[in-house]
C-alpha positions as CSV (number, residue, x, y, z in Angstrom):
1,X,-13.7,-18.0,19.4
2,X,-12.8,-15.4,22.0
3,X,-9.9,-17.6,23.3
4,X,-8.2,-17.0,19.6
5,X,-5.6,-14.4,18.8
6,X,-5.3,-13.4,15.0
7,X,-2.1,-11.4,14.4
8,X,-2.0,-9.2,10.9
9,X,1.3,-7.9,10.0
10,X,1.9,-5.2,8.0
11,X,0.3,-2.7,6.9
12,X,-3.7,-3.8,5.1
13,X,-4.7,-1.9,2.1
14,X,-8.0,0.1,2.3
15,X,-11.3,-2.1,1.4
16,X,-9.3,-5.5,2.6
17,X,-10.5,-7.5,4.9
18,X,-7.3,-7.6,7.0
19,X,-8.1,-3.6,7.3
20,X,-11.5,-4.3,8.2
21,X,-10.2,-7.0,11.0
22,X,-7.6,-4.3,12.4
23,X,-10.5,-1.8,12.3
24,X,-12.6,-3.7,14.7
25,X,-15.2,-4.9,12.6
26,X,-17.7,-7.3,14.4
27,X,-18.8,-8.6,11.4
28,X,-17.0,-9.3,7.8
29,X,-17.6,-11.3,4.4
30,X,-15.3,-14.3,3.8
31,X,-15.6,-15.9,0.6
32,X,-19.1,-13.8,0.5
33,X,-20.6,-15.1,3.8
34,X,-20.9,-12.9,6.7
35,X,-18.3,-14.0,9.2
36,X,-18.6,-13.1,13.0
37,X,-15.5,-11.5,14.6
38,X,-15.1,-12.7,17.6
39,X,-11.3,-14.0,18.3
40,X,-9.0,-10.8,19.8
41,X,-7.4,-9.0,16.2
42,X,-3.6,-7.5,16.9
43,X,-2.0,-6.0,14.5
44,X,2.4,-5.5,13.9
45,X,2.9,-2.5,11.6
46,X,6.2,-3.3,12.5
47,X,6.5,-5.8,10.3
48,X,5.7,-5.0,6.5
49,X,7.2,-6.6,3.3
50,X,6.8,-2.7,1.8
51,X,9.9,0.2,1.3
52,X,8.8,3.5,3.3
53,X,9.3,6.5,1.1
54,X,12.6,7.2,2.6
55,X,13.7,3.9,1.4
56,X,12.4,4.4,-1.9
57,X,13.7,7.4,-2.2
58,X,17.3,6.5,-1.3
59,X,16.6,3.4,-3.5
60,X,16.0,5.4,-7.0
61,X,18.6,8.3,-6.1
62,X,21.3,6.6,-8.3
63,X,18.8,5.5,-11.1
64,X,17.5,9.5,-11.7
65,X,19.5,10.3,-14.3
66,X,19.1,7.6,-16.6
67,X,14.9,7.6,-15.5
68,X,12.7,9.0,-18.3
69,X,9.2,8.4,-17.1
70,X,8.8,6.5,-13.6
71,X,5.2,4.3,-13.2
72,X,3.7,4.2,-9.2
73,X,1.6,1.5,-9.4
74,X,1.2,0.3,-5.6
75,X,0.4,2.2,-2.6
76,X,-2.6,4.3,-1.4
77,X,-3.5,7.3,-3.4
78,X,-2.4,10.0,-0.8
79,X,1.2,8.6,-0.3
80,X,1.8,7.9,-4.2
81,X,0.6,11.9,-5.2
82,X,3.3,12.4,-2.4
83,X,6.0,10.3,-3.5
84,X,5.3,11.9,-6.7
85,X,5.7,15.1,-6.1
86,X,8.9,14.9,-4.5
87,X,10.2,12.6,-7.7
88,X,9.3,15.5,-9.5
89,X,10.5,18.1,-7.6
90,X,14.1,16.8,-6.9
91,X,15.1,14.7,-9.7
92,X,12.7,16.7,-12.7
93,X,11.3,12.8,-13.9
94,X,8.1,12.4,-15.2
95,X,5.5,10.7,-13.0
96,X,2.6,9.1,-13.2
97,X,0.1,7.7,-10.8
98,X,-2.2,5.4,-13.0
99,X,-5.7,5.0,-12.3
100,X,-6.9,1.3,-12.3
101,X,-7.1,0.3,-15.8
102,X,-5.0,2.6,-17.5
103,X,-3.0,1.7,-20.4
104,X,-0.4,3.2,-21.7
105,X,2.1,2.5,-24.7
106,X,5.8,2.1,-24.0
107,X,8.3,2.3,-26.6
């Protein structure tokens, strides 16, 4: 219904349909159905639940010297290769950015 408002905070994750709402989509799957858009979609980027690099940085600053090996597991690909490199680059840890479905032994 025109005459509804749906407000997505945060930021939406590639592929999602909350991207795909903030993207303007006129049409979208819900539970597999094809689901007309037709209420107005705003969006508060404002608000997110997530640590901006800065703040993830400033987080881990006094773990470094203790950190062997350091896991980024969350985030788009473009920001995590980032955040990785500058992990590397100022506090010499070993990073990796897995692929979906990677394993990998611990101990």
């Amino acid at each position: 219904d025109p005459r509804n408002t749906v407000l997505i905070t945060g930021c939406q994750a590639a592929d999602t349909l909350g991207r795909k709402l903030v993207e303007k989509w006129p049409e979208v799957r819900v539970f597999g159905e094809p689901v007309r858009v037709r209420a107005e979609i705003s969006s508060l980027d404002e608000l997110s639940g997530h640590a901006d690099q800065s703040e993830l940085l400033r987080w881990i600053e006094p773990l470094a010297p203790s950190l062997k090996r350091v896991f980024l597991v969350h985030g788009e690909p473009e920001q995590s290769a980032a955040l990785a490199a500058i992990l590397r680059q100022t506090h010499g840890v070993d990073v990796i950015v897995p692929t979906p479905g990677q394993s990998f032994e611990l101990g």
